[in-house]
C-alpha positions in Angstrom: -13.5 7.7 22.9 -15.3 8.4 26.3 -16.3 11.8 25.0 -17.8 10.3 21.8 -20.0 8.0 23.7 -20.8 10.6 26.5 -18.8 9.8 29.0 -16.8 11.5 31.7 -13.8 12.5 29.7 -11.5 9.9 32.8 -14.1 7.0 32.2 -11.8 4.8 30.7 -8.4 6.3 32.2 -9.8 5.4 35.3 -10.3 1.8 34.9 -6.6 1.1 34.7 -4.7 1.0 38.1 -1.9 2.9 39.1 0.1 -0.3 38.6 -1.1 -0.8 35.1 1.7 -1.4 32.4 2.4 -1.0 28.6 2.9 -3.8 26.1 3.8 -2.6 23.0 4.5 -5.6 20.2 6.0 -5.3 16.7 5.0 -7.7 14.4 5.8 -8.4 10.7 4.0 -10.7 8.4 5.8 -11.3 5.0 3.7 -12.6 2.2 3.3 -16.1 2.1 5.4 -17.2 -0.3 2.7 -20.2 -1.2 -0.8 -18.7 0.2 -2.8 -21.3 -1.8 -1.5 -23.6 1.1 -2.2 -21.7 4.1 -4.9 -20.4 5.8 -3.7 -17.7 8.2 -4.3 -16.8 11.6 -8.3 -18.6 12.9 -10.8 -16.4 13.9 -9.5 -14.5 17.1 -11.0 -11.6 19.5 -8.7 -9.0 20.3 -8.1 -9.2 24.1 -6.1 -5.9 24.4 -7.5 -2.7 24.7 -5.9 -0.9 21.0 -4.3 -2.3 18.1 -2.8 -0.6 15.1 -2.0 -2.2 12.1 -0.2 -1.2 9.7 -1.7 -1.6 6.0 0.3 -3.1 3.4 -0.7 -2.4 0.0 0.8 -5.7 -1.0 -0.3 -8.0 1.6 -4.1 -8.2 2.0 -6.3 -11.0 5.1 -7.2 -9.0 7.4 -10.6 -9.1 8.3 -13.7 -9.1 10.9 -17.2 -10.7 11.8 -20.3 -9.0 12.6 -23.3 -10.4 12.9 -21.9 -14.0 11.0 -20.7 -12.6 8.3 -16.8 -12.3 7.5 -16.0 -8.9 5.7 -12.4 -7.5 4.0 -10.9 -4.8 5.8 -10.0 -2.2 2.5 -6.5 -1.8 1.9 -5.6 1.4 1.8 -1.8 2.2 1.6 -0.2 3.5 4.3 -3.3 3.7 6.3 -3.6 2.6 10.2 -6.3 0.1 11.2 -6.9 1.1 15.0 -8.4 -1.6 16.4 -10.8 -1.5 19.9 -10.2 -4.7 21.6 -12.3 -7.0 23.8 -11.6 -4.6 26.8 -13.2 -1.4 25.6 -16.6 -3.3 23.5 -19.8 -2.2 24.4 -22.5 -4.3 24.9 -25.8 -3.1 23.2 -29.1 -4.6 24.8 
C-alpha cells in the first residue's frame, strides 16, 4: 500500500511498535432465518487496520458510505473484500 501512494516502502511497518500484536477474529453470520425483522449490524467504522471478508453468494448486507450515500458491496462468490480500516485512511484536504 505504501508503494502505491508513494511512500517509503517501511511507512506503515514502521508505525507499529516492536510490542505490537495480532488479533485475528473468525466470524460467521448465518442467514437470518426472518430478515424482514432485522436490521443488521448500524452503521460502524472499521477501527482495525485490515479486514477480509469472505463473500457469500447466498448472504448479501454488506455495504459502505461515501459522501452520504449507502452503496451494495457486489457479491461475487468466493471473492475477499479487503477492507482498510480507520487506522490506515487518508485524509484528502
Amino acid at each position: 500500500m505504501a508503494k502505491l501512494l508513494n511512500l517509503d516502502e517501511e511507512y506503515f511497518t514502521n508505525k507499529f511498535a516492536d510490542t505490537s500484536y495480532t488479533l485475528v477474529g473468525f466470524n460467521y453470520y448465518p442467514p437470518c432465518p426472518k430478515p424482514d425483522h432485522d436490521f443488521g449490524l448500524r452503521p460502524h467504522t472499521d477501527g482495525s487496520a485490515i479486514t477480509v471478508n469472505f463473500i457469500d453468494a447466498d448472504v448479501s448486507g454488506l455495504q459502505f458510505e461515501k459522501n452520504g450515500t449507502w452503496y451494495n458491496v457486489p457479491i461475487i462468490p468466493s471473492a475477499l473484500v479487503v477492507n482498510i480500516g480507520d487506522v490506515m485512511e487518508v485524509q484528502y484536504m
